[in-house]
C-alpha positions in Angstrom: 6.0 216.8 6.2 3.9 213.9 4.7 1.8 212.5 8.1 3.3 209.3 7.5 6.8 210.9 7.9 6.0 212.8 10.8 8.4 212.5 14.0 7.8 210.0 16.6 8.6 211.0 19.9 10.2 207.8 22.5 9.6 208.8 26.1 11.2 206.1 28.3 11.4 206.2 32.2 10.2 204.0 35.5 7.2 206.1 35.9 7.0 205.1 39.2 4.1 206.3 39.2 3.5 208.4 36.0 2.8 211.6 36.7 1.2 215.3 35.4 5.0 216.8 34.9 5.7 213.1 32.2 2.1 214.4 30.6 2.8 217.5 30.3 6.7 217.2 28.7 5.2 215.0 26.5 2.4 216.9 25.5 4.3 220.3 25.0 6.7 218.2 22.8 3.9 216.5 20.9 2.2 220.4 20.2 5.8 222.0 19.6 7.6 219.7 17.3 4.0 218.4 15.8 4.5 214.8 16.9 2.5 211.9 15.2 2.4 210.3 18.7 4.3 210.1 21.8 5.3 206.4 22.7 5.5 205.5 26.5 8.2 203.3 27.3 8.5 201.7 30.9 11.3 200.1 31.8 11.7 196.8 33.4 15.1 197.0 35.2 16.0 200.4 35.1 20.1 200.4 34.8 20.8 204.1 36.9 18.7 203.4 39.8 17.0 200.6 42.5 14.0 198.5 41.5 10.5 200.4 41.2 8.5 200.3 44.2 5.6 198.8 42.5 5.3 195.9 40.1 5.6 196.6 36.5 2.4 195.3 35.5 1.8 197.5 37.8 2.9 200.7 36.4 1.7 199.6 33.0 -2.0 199.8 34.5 -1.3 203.6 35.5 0.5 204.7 32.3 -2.6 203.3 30.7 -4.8 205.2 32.7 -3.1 208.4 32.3 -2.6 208.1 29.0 -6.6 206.9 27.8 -7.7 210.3 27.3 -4.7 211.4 24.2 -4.8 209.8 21.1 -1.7 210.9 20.5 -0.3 208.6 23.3 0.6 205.5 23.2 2.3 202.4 26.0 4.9 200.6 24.1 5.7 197.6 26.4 8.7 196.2 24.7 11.1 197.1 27.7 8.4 195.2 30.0 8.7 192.3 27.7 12.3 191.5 27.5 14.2 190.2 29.7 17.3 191.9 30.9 18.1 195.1 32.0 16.3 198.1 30.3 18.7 199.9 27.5 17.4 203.2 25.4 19.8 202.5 22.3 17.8 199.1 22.5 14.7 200.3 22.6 15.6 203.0 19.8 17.4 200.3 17.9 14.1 197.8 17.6 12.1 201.1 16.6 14.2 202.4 13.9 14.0 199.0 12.6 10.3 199.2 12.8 9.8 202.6 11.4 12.7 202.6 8.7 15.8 205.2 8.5 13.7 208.4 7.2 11.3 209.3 9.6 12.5 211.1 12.6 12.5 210.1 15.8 12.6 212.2 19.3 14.4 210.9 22.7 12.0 213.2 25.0 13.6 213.4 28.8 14.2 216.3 31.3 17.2 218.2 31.5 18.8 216.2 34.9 18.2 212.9 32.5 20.4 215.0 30.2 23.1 216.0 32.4 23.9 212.3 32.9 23.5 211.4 29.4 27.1 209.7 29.3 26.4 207.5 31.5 24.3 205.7 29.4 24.9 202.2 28.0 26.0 203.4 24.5 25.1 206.1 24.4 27.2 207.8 21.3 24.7 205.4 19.4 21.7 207.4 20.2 22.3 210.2 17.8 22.4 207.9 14.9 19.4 206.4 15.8 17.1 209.4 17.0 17.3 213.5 18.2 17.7 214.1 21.3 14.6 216.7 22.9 15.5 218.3 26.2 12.9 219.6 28.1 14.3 223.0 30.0 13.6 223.4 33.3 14.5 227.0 35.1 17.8 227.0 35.8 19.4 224.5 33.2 22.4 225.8 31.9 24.0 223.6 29.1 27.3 225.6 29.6 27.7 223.2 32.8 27.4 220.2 30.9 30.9 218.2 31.6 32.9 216.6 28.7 32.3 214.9 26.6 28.9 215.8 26.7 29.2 219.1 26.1 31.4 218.3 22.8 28.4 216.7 21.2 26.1 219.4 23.1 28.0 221.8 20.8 28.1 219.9 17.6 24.6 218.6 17.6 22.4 221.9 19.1 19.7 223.0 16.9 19.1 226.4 16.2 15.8 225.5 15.1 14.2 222.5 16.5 11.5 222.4 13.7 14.0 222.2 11.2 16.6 220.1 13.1 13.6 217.4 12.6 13.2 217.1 9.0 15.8 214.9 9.4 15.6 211.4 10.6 18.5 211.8 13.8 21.4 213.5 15.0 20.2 216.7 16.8 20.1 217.6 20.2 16.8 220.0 20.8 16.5 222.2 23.9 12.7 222.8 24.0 11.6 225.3 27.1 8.3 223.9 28.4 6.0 225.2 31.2 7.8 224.2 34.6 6.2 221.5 36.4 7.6 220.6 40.2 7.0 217.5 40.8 8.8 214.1 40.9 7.7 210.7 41.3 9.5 210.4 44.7 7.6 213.6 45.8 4.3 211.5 45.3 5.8 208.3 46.8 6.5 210.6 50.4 3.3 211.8 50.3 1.7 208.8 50.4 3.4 207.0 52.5 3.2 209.5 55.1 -1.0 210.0 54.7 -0.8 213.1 52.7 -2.7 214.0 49.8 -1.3 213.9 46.1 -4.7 214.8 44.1 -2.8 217.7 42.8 0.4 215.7 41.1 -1.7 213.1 39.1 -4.5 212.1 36.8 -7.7 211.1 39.3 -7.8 207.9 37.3 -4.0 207.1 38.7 -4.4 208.3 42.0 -7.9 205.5 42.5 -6.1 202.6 41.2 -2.8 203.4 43.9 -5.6 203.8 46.4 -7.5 200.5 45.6 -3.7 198.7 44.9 -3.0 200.0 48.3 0.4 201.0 46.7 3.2 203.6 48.1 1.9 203.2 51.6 3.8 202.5 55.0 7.2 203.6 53.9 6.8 203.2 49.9 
């Protein structure tokens, strides 16, 4: 595929904070599906759960820390930037518009993002705007799925993910990646409770919540 066709992969969460399991789904999907770059997208007001715990100018600064080191990352702020709650088909929407309707794009998220796919605002409209890449975790069983998820689970799974992206949308793509246990929450505990979390994030990350004084006494 011509480099300037290559797939785009849209990973959008709170990242509250960012963490080594978001770097390392994004990097296996980068390597698997050969990726031209992986584009960060925080949300602003995140429509399936409270506010973040930190501000997001805040998390901006630590997704641009853990990201420095990969050129094949990159922060796309436009969720930060408007106004309003913080919609995927959106987000997808402005980037299609931006990138034109041949070159593929790829919806990276975990498989319990997944299982509540629709839930989403719209969210029939993502699969004519991107594919969909599922990172497996152990245990993820799409035969659980409920309906009508599992419909389009059935109509849109890939047999062969490499394939499935020479076109520009429509797929859904269950990529196993190296399991990684550990949540955002997980980190949050930790630190509010005087416990070390050197192991769950970049060093970079972990100095900036330490001089922010952030997720401590209860965050």
């Amino acid at each position: 595929m011509a480099s300037e066709l290559k797939p785009i992969g849209v990973f959008g969460g709170v990242f509250d904070p960012v963490h080594y399991g978001h770097l390392a789904l994004a990097r296996e999907a980068a390597d698997r599906l050969d990726l031209a770059e992986v584009r960060f997208v925080p949300a602003n007001v995140p429509p399936h759960r409270g506010q973040p715990h930190v501000s997001a100018e805040q998390r901006v600064q630590m997704l641009k820390l853990a990201i420095s080191g990969n050129p094949c990352f990159v922060l796309d702020q436009r969720e930060i930037l408007r106004e309003g709650t913080s919609y995927t088909v959106d987000s997808l929407n402005a980037i299609r518009a931006e990138v034109g309707g041949k070159r593929p794009l790829c919806l990276l998220m975990g498989a319990d993002a997944f299982a509540g796919l629709a839930s989403w605002h719209r969210w029939n409209k993502l699969f004519e705007l991107a594919h969909i890449v599922v990172a497996q975790r152990p245990g993820f069983d799409p035969r659980h799925l409920q309906s009508p998820l599992m419909e389009e689970f059935t109509k849109r799974s890939a047999k062969s993910p490499l394939a499935a992206i020479n076109k520009p949308c429509g797929a859904i793509i269950i990529l196993e990646i190296t399991p990684v246990d550990i949540s955002a929450s997980m980190i949050r505990e930790r630190l509010a409770g005087g416990k070390s979390a050197r192991d769950l994030l970049p060093p970079l990350v972990l100095d900036y919540i330490q001089a922010q004084g952030l997720y401590h006494g209860g965050g």
